[in-house]
Structures are given as structure tokens and as C-alpha cells.
Backbone and ligand atoms as CSV (ligand in chain L), in Angstrom:
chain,resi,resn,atom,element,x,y,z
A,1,UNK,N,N,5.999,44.211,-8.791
A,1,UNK,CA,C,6.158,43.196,-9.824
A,1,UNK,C,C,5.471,41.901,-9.375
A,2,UNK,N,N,4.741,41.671,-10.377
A,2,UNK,CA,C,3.923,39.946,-9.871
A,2,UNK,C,C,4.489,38.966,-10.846
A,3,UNK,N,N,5.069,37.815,-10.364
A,3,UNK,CA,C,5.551,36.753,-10.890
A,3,UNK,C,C,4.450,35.275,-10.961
A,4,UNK,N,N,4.473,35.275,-12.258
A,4,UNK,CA,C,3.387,33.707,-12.417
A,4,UNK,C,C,4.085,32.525,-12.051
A,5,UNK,N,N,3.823,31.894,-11.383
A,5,UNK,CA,C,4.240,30.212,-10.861
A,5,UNK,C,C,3.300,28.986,-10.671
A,6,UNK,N,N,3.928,28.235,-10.993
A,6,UNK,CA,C,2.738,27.086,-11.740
A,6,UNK,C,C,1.692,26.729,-9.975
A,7,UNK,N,N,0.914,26.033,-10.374
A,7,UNK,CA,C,0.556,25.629,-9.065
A,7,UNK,C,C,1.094,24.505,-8.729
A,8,UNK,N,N,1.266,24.296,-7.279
A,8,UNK,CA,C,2.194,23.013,-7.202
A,8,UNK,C,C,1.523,21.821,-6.808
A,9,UNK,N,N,-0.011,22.610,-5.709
A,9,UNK,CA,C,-0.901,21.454,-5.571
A,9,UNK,C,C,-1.502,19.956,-6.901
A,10,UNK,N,N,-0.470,18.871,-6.906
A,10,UNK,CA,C,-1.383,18.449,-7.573
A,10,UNK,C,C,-2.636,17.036,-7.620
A,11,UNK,N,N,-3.406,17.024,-8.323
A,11,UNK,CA,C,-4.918,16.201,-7.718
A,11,UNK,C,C,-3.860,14.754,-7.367
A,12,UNK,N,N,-4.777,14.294,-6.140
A,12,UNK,CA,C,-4.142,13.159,-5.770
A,12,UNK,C,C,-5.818,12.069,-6.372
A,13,UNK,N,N,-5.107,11.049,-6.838
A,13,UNK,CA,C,-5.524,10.172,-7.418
A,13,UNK,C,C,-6.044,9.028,-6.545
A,14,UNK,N,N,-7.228,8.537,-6.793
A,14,UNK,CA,C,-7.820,7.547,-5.749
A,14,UNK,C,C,-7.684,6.346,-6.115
A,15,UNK,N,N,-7.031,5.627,-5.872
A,15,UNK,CA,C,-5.983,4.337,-6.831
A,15,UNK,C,C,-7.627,3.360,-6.385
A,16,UNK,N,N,-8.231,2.939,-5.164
A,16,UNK,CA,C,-9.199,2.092,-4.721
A,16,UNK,C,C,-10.289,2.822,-3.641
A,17,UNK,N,N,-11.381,2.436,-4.110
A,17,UNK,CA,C,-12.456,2.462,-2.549
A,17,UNK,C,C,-13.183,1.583,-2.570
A,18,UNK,N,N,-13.530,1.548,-0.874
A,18,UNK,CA,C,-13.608,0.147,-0.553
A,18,UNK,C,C,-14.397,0.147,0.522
A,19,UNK,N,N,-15.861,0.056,0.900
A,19,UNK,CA,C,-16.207,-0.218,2.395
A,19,UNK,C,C,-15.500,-0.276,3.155
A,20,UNK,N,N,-15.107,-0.194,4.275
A,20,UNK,CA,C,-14.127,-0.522,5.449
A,20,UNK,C,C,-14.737,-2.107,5.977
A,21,UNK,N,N,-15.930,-2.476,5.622
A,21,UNK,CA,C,-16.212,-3.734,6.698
A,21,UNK,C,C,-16.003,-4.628,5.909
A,22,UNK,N,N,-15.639,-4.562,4.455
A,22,UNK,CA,C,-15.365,-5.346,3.506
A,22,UNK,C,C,-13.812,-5.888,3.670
A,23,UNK,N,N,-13.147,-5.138,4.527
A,23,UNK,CA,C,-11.662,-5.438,4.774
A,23,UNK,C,C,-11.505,-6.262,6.580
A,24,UNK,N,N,-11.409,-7.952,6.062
A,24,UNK,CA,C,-11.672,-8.846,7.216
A,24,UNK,C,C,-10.514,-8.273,8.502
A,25,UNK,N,N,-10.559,-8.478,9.387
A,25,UNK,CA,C,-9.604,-7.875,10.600
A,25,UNK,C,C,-8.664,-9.079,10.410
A,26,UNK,N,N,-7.396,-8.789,10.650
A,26,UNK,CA,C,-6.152,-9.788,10.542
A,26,UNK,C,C,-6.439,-10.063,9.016
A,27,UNK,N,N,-6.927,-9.670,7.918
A,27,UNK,CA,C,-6.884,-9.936,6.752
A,27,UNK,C,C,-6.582,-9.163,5.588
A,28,UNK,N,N,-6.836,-9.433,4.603
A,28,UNK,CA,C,-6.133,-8.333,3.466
A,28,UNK,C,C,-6.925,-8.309,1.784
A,29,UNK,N,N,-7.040,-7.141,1.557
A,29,UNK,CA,C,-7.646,-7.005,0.013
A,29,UNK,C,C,-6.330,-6.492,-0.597
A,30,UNK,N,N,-6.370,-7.890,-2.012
A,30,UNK,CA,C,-5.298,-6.726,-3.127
A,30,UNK,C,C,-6.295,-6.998,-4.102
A,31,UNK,N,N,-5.473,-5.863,-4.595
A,31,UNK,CA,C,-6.163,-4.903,-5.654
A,31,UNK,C,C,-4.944,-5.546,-6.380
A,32,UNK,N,N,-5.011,-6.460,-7.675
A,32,UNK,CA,C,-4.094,-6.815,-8.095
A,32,UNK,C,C,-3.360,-6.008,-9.968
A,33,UNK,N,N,-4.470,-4.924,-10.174
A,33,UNK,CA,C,-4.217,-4.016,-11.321
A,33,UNK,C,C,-3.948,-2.889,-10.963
A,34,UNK,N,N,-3.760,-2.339,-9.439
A,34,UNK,CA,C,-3.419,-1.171,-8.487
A,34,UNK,C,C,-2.283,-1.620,-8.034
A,35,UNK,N,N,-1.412,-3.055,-8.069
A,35,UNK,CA,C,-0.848,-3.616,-7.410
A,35,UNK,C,C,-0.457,-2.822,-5.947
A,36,UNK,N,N,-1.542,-2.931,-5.138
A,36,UNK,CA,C,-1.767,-2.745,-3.742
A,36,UNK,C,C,-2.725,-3.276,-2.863
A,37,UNK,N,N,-2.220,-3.375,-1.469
A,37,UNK,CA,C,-2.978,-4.737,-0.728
A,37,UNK,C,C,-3.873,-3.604,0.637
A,38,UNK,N,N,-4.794,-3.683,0.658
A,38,UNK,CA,C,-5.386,-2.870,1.853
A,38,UNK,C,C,-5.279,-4.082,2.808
A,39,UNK,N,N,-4.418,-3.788,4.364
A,39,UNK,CA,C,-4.517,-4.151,4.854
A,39,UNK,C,C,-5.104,-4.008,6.555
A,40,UNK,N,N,-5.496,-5.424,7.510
A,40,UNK,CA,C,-6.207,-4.364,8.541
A,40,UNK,C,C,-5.910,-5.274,9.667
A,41,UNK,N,N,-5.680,-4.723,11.105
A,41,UNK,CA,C,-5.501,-5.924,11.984
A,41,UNK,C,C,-6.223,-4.939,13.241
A,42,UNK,N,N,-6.061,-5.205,14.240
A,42,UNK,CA,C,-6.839,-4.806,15.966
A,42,UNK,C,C,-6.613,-3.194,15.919
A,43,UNK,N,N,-5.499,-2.396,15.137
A,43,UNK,CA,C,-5.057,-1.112,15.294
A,43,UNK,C,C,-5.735,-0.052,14.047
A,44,UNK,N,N,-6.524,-1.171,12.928
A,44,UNK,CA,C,-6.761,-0.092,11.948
A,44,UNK,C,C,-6.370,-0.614,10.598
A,45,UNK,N,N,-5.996,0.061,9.763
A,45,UNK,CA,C,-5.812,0.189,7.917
A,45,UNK,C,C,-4.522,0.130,7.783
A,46,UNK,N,N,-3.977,-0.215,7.298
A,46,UNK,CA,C,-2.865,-0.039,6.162
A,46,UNK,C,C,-2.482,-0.287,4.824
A,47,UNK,N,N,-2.423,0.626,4.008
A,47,UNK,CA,C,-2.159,0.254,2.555
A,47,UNK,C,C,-0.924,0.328,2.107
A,48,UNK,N,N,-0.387,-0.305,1.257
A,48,UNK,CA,C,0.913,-1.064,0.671
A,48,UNK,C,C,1.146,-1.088,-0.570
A,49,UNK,N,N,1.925,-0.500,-0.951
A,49,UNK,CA,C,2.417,-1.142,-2.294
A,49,UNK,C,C,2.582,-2.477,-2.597
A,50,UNK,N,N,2.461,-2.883,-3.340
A,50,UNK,CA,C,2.776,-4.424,-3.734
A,50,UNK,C,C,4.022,-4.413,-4.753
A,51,UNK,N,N,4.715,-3.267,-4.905
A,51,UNK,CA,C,5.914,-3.493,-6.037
A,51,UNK,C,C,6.883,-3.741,-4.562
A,52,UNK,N,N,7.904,-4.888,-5.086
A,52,UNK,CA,C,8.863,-5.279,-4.279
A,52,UNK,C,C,10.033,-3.520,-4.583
A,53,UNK,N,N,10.775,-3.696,-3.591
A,53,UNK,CA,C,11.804,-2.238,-3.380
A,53,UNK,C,C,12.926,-3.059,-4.055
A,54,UNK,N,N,12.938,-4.038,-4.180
A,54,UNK,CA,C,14.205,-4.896,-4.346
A,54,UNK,C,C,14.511,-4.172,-6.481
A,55,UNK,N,N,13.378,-4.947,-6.678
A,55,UNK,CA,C,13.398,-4.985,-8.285
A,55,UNK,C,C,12.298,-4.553,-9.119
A,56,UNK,N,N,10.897,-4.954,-7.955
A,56,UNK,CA,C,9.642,-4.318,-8.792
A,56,UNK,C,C,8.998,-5.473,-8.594
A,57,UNK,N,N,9.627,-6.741,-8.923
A,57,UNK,CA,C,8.484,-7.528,-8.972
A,57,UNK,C,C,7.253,-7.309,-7.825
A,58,UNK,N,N,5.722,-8.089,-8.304
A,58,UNK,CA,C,4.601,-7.603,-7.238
A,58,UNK,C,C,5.215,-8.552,-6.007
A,59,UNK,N,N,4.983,-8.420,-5.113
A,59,UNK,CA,C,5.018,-9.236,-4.156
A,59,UNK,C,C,3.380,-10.202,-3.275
A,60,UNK,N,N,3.166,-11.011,-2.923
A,60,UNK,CA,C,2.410,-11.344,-2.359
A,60,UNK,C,C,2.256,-11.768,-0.898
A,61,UNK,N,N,1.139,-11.775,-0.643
A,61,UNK,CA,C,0.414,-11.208,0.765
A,61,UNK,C,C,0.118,-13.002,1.059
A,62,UNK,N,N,0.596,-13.199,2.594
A,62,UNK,CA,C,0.514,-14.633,2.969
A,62,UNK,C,C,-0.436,-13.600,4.930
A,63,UNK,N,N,-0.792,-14.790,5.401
A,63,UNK,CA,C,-1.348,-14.428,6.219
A,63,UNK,C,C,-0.518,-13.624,7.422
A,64,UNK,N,N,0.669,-14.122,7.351
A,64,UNK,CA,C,1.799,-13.016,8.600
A,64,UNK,C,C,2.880,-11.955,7.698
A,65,UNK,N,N,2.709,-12.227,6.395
A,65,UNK,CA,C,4.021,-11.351,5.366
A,65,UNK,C,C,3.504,-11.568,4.622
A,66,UNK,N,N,4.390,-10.699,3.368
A,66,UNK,CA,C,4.248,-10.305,2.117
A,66,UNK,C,C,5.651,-10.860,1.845
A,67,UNK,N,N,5.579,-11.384,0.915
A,67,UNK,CA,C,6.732,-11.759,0.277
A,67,UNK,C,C,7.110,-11.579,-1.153
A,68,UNK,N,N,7.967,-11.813,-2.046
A,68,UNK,CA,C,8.653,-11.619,-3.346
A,68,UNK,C,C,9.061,-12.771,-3.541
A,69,UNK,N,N,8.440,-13.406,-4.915
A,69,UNK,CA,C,8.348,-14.270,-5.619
A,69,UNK,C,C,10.361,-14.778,-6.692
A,70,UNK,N,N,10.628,-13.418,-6.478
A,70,UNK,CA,C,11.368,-13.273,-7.670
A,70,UNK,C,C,12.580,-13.748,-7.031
A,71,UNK,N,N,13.332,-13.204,-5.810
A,71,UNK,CA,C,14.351,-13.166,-5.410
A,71,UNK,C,C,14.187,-13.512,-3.254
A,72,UNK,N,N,12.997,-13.565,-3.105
A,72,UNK,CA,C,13.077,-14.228,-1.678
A,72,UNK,C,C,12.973,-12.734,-0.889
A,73,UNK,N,N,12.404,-11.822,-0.935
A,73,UNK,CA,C,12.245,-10.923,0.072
A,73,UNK,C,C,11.384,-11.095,1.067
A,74,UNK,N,N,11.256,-10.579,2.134
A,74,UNK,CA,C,10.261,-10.861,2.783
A,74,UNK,C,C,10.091,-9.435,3.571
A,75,UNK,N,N,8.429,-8.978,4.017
A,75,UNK,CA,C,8.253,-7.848,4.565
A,75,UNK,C,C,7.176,-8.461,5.863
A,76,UNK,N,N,7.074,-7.227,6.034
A,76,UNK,CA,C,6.372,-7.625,7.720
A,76,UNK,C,C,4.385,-7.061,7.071
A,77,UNK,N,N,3.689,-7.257,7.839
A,77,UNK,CA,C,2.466,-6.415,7.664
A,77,UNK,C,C,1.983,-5.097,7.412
A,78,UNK,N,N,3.539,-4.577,8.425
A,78,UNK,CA,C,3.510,-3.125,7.872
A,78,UNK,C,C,4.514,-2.484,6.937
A,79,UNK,N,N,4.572,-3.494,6.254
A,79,UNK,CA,C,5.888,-3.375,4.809
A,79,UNK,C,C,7.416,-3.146,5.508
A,80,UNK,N,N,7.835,-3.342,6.702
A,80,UNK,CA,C,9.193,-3.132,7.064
A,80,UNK,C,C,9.798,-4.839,6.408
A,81,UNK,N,N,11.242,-4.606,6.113
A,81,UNK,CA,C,11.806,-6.057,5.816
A,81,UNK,C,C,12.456,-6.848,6.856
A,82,UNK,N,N,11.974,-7.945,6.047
A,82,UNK,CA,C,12.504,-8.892,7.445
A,82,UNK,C,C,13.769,-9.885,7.152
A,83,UNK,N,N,13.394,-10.002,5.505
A,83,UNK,CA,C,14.591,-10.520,4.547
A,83,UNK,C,C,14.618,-9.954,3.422
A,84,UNK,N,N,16.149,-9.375,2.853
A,84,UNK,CA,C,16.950,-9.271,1.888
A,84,UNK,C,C,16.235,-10.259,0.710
A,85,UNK,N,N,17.035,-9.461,-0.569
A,85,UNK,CA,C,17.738,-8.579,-0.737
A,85,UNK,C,C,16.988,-7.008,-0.562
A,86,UNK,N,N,15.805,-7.326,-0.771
A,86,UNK,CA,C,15.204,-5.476,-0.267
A,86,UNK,C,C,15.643,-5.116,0.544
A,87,UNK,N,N,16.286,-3.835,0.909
A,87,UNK,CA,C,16.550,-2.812,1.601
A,87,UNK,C,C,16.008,-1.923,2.296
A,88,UNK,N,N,14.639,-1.758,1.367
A,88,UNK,CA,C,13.512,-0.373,1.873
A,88,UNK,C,C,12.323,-0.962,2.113
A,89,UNK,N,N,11.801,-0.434,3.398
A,89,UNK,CA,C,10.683,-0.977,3.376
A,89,UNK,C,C,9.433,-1.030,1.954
A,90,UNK,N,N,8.521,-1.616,1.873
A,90,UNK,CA,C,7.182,-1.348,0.830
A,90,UNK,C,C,7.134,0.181,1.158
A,91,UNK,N,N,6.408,0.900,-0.093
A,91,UNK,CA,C,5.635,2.042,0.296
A,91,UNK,C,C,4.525,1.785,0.777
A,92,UNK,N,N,4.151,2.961,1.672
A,92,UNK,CA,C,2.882,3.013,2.599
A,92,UNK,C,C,2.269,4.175,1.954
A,93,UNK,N,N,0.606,3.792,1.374
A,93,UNK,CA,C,0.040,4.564,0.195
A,93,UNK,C,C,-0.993,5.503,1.356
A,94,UNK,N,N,-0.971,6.344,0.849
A,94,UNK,CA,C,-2.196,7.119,1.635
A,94,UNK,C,C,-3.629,7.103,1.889
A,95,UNK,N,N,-4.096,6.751,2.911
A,95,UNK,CA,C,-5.575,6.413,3.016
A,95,UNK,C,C,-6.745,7.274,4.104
A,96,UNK,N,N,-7.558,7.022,4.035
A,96,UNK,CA,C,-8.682,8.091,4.571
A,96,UNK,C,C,-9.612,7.049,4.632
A,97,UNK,N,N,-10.202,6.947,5.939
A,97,UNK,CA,C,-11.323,6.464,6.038
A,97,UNK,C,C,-12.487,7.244,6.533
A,98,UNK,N,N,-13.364,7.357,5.874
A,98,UNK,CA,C,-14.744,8.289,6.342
A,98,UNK,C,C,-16.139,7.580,5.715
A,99,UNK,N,N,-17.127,8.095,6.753
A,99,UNK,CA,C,-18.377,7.558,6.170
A,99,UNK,C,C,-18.300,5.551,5.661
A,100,UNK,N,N,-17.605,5.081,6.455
A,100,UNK,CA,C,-17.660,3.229,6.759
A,100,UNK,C,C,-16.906,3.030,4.994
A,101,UNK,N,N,-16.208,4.056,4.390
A,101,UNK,CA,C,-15.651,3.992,3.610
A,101,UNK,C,C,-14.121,4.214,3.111
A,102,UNK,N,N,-13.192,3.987,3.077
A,102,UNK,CA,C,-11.707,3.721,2.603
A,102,UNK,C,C,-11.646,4.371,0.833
A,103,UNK,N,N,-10.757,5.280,1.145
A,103,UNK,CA,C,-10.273,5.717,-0.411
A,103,UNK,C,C,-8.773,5.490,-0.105
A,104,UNK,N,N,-7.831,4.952,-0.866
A,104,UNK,CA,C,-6.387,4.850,-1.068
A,104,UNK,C,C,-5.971,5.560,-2.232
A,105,UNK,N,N,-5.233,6.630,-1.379
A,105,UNK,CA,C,-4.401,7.496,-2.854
A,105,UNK,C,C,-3.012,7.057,-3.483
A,106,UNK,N,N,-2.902,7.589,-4.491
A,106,UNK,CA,C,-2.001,7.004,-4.931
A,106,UNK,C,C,-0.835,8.109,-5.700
A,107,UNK,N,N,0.650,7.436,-5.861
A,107,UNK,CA,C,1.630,7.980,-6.480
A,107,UNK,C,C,1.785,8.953,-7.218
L,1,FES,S1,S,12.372,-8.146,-6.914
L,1,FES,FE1,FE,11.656,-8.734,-4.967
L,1,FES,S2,S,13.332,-9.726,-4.057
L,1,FES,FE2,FE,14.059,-9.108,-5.980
């Protein structure tokens, strides 16, 4: 007996791409209609959600944190919190760098 089952793989979506040398070291690109911030310091990439965990609002990117406009959150560089009321860190979006180029997937 053969049973049909959907496929489960599904296409992951390339929310941004981006040169890699276009992303300053200790600095940050948002993508503010992706609401997500590529960020980069001495160790490499990291990409971020920009929806606060708290409520949603976007949050914004200062040179040592990200913060929330709405209610006072505060996150670290690598989206962990440093102040309430958020609870959860930011999401950390998936990225690939190849060929001096950055694709960030998305949700
Ligand atoms: S929505 Fe960000 S702190 Fe409330």
C-alpha cells in the first residue's frame, strides 16, 4: 500500500540580499519594509528581526542596542534582552553568506 503525503519541504523566502562589504563592521543595515536589521561586528553577520517580542512594535537599532519605542525594551546586538517588558529574545533570521554576498531568509 502507498500512501500520498504532502511535501513538507517548504521554499524558504529571501526576505534581503546584500553585498557583505556593504554591511560597515560594528554597524548595521535595516531593511525597514522587511522590518529586519543585518547586523555585523569582529565575529561576522547577524540578522534580526525588528518586531519587538514584547508587542510587535518595530524596534530600533542605536549603535550598542536595539531598542522599543513603544514600551522601553531593550535588546543586546545579538537580540538577547537586557530590559523588560520583553521576555524573548528578537528572532534570529537565517542567513548565508557566499560569493561576497548575504541572502537573509525569512519566516
Ligand atoms: S512592544 Fe516593544 S516594549 Fe512593548
Amino acid at each position: 500500500m502507498r500512501y500520498l503525503t504532502p511535501r513538507l519541504s517548504r521554499k524558504r523566502e529571501v526576505l534581503v540580499s546584500v553585498a557583505s562589504a556593504d554591511v560597515p563592521i560594528n554597524g548595521a543595515l535595516l531593511f525597514r519594509s522587511e522590518r529586519l536589521a543585518l547586523l555585523r561586528d569582529e565575529n561576522g553577520f547577524n540578522a534580526l528581526s525588528l518586531i519587538c517580542t514584547h508587542l510587535g512594535c518595530t524596534v530600533t537599532v542605536t549603535e550598542e542596542t536595539l531598542s522599543c519605542p513603544c514600551h522601553g525594551s531593550l535588546f543586546d546586538r545579538r537580540g538577547s534582552v537586557l530590559k523588560g517588558p520583553a521576555d524573548k529574545p528578537l528572532e534570529k533570521l537565517e542567513l548565508i553568506e557566499h560569493n561576497g554576498m548575504i541572502k537573509v531568509y525569512g519566516r
